[in-house]
C-alpha positions as CSV (number, residue, x, y, z in Angstrom):
1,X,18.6,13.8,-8.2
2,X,16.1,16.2,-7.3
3,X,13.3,14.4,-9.7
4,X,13.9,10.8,-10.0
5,X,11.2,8.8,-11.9
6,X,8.7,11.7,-11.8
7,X,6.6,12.1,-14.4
8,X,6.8,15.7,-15.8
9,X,4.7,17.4,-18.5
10,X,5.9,20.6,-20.2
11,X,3.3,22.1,-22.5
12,X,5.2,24.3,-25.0
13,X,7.7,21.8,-24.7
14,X,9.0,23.2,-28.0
15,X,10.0,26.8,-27.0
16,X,13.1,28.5,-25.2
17,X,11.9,27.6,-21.8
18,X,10.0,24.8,-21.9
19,X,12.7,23.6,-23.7
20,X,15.7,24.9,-20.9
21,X,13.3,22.7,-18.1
22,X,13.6,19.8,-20.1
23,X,16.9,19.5,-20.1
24,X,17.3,20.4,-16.3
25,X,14.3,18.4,-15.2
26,X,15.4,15.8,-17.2
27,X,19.2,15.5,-16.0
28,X,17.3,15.4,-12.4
29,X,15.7,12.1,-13.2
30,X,12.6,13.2,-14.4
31,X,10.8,11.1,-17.7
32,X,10.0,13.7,-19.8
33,X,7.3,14.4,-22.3
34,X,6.9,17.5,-23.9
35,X,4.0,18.6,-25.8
36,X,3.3,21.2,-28.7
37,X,1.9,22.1,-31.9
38,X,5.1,22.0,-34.0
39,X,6.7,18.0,-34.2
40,X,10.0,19.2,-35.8
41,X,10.4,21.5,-33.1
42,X,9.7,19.2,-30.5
43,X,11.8,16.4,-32.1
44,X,14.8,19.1,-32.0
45,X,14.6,19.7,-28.5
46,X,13.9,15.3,-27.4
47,X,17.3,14.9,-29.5
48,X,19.0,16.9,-27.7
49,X,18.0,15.8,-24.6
50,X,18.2,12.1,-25.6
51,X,21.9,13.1,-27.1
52,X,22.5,14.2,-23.2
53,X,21.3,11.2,-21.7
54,X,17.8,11.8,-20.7
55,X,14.7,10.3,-20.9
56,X,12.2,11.5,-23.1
57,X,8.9,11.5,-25.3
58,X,6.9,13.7,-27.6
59,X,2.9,14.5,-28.2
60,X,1.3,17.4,-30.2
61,X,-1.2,19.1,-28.9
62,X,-3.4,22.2,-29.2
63,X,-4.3,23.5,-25.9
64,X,-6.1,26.3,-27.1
65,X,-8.9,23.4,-27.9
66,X,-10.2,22.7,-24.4
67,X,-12.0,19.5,-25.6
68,X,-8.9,18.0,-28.0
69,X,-6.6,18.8,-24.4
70,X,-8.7,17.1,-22.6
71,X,-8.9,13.9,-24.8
72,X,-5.1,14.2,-25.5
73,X,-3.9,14.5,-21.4
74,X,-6.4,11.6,-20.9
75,X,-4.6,9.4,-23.3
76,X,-1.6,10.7,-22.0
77,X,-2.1,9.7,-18.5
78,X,-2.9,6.3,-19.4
79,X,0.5,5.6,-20.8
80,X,2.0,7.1,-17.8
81,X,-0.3,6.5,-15.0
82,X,-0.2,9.9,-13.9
83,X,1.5,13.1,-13.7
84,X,4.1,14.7,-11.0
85,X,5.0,17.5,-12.2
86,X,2.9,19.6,-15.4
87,X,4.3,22.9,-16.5
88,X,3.0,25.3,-18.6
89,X,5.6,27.2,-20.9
90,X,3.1,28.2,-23.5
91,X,3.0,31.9,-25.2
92,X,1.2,33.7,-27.8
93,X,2.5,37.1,-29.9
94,X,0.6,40.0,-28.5
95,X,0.8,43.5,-28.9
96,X,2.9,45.5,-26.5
97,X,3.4,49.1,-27.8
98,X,-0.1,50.6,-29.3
99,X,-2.5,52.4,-26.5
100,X,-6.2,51.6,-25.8
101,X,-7.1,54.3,-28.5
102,X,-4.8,52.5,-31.0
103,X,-5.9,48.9,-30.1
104,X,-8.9,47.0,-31.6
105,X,-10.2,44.7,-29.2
106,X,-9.2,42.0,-30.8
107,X,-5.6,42.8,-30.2
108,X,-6.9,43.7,-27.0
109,X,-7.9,40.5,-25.9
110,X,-4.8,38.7,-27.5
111,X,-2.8,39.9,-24.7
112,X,-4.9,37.6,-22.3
113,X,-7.6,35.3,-23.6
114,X,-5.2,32.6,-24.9
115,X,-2.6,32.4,-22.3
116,X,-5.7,32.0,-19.8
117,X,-7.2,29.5,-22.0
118,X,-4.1,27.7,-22.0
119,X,-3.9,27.8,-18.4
120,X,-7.5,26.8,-17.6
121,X,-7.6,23.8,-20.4
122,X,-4.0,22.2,-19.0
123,X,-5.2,22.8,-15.3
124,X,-8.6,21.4,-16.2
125,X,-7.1,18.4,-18.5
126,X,-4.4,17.2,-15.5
127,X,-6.1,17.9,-12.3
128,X,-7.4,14.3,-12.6
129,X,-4.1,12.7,-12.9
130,X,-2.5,14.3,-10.2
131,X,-2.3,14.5,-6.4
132,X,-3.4,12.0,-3.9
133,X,-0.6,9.5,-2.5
134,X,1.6,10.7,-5.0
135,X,2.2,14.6,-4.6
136,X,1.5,16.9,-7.8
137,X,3.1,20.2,-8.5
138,X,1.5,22.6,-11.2
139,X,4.5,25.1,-12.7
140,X,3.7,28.0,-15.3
141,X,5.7,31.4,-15.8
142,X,4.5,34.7,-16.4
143,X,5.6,37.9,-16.8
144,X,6.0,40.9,-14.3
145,X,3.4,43.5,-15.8
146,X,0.6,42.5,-13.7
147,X,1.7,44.4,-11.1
148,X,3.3,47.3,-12.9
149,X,1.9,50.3,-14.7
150,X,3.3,50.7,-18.5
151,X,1.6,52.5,-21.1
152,X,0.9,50.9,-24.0
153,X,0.7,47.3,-22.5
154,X,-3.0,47.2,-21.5
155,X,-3.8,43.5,-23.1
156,X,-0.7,42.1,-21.9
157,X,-1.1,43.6,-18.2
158,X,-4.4,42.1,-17.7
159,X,-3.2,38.9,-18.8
160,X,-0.5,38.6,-16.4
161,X,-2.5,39.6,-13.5
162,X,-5.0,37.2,-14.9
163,X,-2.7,33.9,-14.7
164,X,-1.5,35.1,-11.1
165,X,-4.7,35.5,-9.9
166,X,-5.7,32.0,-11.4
167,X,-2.6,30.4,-9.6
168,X,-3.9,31.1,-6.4
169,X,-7.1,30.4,-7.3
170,X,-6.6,27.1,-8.6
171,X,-3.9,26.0,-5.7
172,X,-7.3,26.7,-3.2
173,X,-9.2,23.9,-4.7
174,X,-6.1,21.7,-5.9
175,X,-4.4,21.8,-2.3
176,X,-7.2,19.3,-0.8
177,X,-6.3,16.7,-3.2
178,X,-2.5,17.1,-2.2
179,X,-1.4,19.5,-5.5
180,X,1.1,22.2,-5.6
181,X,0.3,25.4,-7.7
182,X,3.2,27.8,-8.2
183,X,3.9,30.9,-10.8
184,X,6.9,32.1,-11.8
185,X,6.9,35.6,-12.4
186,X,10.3,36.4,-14.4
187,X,11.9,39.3,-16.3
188,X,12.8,38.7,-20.0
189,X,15.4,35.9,-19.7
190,X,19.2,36.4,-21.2
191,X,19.4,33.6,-24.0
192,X,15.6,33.1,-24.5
193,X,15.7,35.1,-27.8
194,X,18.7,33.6,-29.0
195,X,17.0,30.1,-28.3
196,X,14.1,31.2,-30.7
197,X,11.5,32.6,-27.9
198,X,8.6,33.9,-29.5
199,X,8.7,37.5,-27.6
200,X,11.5,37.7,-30.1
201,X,8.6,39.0,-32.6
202,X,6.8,40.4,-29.3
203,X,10.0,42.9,-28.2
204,X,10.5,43.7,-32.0
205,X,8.1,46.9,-32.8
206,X,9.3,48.2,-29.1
207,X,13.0,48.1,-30.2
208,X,12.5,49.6,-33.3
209,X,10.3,52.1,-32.2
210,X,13.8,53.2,-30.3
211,X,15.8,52.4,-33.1
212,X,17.1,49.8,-31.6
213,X,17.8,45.7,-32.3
214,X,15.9,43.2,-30.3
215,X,19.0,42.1,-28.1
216,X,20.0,45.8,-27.5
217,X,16.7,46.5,-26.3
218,X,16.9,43.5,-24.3
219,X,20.4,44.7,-23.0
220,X,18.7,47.9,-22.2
221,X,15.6,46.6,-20.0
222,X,18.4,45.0,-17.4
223,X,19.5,48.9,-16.3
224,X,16.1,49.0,-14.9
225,X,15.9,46.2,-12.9
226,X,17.6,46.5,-8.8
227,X,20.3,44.1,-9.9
228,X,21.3,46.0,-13.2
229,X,21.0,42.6,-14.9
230,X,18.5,40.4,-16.0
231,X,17.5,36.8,-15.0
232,X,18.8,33.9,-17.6
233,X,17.3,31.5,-19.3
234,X,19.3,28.7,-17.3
235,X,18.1,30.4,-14.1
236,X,14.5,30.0,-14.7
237,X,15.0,26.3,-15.4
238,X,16.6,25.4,-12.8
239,X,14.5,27.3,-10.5
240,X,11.4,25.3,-11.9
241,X,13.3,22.2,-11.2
242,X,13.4,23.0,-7.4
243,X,9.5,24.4,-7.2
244,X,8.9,21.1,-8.7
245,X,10.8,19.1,-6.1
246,X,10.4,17.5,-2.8
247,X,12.6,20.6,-1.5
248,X,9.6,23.2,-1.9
249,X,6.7,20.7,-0.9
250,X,5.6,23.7,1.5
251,X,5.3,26.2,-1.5
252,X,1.9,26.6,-3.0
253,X,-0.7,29.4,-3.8
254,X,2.4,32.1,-4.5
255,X,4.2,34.3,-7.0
256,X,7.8,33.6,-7.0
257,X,9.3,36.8,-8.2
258,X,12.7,36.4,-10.3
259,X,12.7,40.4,-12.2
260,X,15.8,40.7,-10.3
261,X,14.1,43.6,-8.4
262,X,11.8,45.0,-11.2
263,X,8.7,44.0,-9.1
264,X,8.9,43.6,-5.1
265,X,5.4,42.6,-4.2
């Protein structure tokens, strides 16, 4: 097992993907707890898990609220003595579409000040409870536009370059004290609608602008990828599960780029 009796931490434990690394990090040994705003959703995803044999426990938390994260991972850390393994599957509906002439900046700034918020309180609120003797890895995804030029996507491609740049950042000062820090950088994922993915409502004024249904337009984006096909939801968890193992202990301060050849650098 690739993650026996490690201690993982999926914030957004309650969507598609943080969901999908449950279940995989979780059939690789790992004791699970997932955290989120929404208790039925996170009790739907810890029965199934549960159902499959794994081991698993719930928490709600806000982490837009840098203080309530804080407090919360504290208490959380004291019932489990630690973390191994944290990873951030959080997202928040943005606007991808309108241009900067259309935007207000408060739809602006919704394409990056809460997924950074969310990445600077968990980093913050775990950092204390990792590393040392027993080896921390720090996981979150993120999509490609960071390094690509799309019209209409100003918010949302300062956000991604945003998280990237904070990965790096962050694995700098986490490295000393024996902590991994890794990004995922990943296409939309096959099956991550169908799972109930919030970019369900993000990818839904760009498909009908071209008259098209969310999983057409979803069909559509894998013809302009290198590998005319589009990563899948099961692809990107079990990636995660390796980053998060022994196997990549070497890996740190990088982008690991699964667009299927949408991005190269």
């Amino acid at each position: 097992m690739l993650l026996k009796d490690k201690v993982a931490v999926i914030f957004g434990g309650s969507g598609a993907i943080g969901g999908a690394v449950a279940h995989v990090m979780a059939r690789e040994g790992a004791h699970i707890f997932l955290g989120a705003r929404n208790q039925e959703k996170l009790d739907r995803v810890a029965d199934d898990i549960r159902v499959a044999g794994g081991s698993v426990e719930t928490f709600n938390i806000d982490v837009l609220d840098e203080q309530s994260t804080i407090e919360r991972t504290a208490q959380l850390a004291q019932q489990t003595g630690g973390f191994d393994v944290v990873i951030n599957t959080t997202g928040f509906v943005h606007d991808q579409g309108k241009s900067v002439i259309e935007l207000s900046l408060a739809e602006f700034r919704q394409g990056f000040d809460p997924f950074l918020t969310a990445q600077f309180n968990i980093s913050k609120a775990v950092a204390p409870y990792m590393g040392g003797e027993r080896a921390g890895t720090i996981l979150t995804v993120v999509a490609p536009a960071g390094v690509m030029a799309i019209p209409g996507h100003s918010g949302h491609i300062v956000g991604c370059a945003g998280i990237e740049a904070f990965v790096k950042a962050l694995a700098c000062e986490l490295a000393p004290k024996n902590i991994r820090v890794i990004c995922v950088r990943s296409h939309a994922l096959v099956g991550a609608v169908q799972a109930g993915s919030y970019t369900n409502e993000v990818f839904a004024s760009k498909a009908q602008a071209m008259g098209l249904t969310v999983e057409q337009w979803v069909g559509g984006a894998a013809q302009s990828t290198m590998l005319k096909r589009l990563p899948t939801l099961s692809q990107v968890a079990e990636l995660m599960a390796f980053l998060a193992s022994d196997h990549a202990g070497a890996m740190t301060a990088t982008v690991v780029n699964m667009t299927a050849g949408t991005t190269t650098i």
